[in-house]
C-alpha positions as CSV (number, residue, x, y, z in Angstrom):
1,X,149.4,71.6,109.0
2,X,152.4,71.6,111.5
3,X,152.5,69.0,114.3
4,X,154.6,69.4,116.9
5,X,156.3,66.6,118.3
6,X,157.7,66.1,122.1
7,X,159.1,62.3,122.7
8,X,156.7,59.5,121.8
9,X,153.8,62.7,122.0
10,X,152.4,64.7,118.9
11,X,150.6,67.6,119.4
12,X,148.6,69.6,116.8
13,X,148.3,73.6,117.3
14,X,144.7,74.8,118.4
15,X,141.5,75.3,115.7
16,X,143.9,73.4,113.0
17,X,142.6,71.6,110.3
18,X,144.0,68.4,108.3
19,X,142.9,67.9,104.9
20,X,142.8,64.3,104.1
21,X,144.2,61.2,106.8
22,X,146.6,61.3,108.9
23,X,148.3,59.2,110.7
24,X,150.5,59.8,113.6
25,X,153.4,57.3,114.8
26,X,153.1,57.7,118.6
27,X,150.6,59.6,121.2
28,X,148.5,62.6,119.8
29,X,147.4,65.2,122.3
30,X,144.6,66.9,119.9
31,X,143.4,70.4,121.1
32,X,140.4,71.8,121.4
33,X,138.3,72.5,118.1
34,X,140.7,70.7,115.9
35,X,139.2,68.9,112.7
36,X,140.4,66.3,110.6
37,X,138.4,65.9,107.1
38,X,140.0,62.1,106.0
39,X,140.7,59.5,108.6
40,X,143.1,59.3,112.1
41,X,145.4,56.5,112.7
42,X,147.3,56.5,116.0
43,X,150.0,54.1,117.4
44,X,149.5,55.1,120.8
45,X,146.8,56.6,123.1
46,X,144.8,59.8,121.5
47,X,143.4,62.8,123.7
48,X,140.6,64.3,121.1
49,X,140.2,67.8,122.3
50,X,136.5,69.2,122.9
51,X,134.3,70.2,119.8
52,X,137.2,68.4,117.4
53,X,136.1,66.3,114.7
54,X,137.1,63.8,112.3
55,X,135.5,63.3,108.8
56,X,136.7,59.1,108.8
57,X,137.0,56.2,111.0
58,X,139.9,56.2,113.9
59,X,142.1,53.8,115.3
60,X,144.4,54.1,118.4
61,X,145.8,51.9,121.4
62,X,143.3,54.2,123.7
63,X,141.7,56.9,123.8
64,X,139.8,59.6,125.5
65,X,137.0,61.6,123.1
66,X,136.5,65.4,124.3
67,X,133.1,66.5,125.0
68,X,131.3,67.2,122.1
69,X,133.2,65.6,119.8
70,X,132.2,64.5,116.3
71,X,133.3,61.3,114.7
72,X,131.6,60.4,111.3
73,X,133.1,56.7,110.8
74,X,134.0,54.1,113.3
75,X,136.2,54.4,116.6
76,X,138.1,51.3,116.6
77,X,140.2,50.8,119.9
78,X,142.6,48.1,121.1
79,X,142.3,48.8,125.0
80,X,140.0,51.1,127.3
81,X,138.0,54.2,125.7
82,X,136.2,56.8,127.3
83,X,133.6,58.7,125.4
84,X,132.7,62.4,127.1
85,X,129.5,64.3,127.1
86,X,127.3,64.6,124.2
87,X,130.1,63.4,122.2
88,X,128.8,61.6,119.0
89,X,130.8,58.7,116.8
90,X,129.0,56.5,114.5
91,X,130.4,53.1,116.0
92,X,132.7,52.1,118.6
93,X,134.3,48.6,118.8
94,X,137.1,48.2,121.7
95,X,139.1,45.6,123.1
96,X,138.5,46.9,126.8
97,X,136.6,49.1,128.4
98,X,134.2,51.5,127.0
99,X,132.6,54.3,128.9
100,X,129.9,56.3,128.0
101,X,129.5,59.8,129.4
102,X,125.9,61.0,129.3
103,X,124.5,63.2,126.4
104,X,126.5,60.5,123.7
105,X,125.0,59.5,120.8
106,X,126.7,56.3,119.2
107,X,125.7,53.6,116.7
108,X,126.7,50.2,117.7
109,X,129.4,50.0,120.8
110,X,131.2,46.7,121.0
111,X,133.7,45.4,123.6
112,X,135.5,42.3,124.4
113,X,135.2,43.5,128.4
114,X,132.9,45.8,130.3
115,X,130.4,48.7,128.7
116,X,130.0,51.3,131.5
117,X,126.9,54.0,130.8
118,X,127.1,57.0,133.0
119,X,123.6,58.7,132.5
120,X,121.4,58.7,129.7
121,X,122.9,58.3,125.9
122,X,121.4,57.4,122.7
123,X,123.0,53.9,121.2
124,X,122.1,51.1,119.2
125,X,123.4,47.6,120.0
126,X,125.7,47.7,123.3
127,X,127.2,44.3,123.0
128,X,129.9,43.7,125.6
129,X,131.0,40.6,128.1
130,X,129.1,43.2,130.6
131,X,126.9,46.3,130.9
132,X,126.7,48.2,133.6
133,X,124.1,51.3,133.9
134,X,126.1,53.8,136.6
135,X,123.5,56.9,138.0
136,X,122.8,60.1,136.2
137,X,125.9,61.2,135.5
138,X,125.5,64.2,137.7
């Protein structure tokens, strides 16, 4: 499959599908309902589309997970993530910040700073330097 690339930016087309890893030397901008079967190595920040998914673990810089987003190996992040609503990733270990949107369903979440939970997820462990439980997410 074709990515398009714009600067340090990569952007794949809309609904496209990658068979096997792939790894991208910059920024990725993933669209909406995009699917990756292997597993996703990015250099920069990655923007996970809505309803995307990815068969294998990923690693980025940052990253910002679409809502309902599938992610069937580990999410391993340098700085700050931000997981959306109802996404669901089988681990997440990050270097900053992790947020968790409400409706997420995650294994084990570790960071080396702050673990912020906006509403009511499902976890396991939430190991962090802190926790903090913000509202309902509404």
């Amino acid at each position: 499959m074709k990515i398009y690339r714009q600067g340090d930016s990569f952007i794949a087309p809309r609904g496209s599908y990658f068979d096997g890893n792939v790894r991208v030397p910059g920024h990725f901008i993933v669209p909406p309902e995009t699917h990756i079967w292997g597993r996703l190595d990015v250099n920069g920040t990655l923007e996970l589309g809505p309803m995307s998914s990815v068969g294998g673990d990923v690693t980025c810089e940052r990253a910002v997970i679409g809502n309902k987003v599938r992610i069937k190996g580990t999410l391993d992040v340098i700085e700050n993530v931000v997981l959306c609503d109802d996404a669901k990733v089988a681990a997440v270990r990050a270097g900053g910040n992790i947020t968790l949107r409400p409706g997420v369903k995650v294994g084990e979440v570790s960071s080396d700073e702050t673990i912020f939970v906006v509403g009511k997820i499902q976890s396991g462990r939430l190991t962090g330097r802190n926790v903090k439980v913000l509202g309902n997410g509404h």
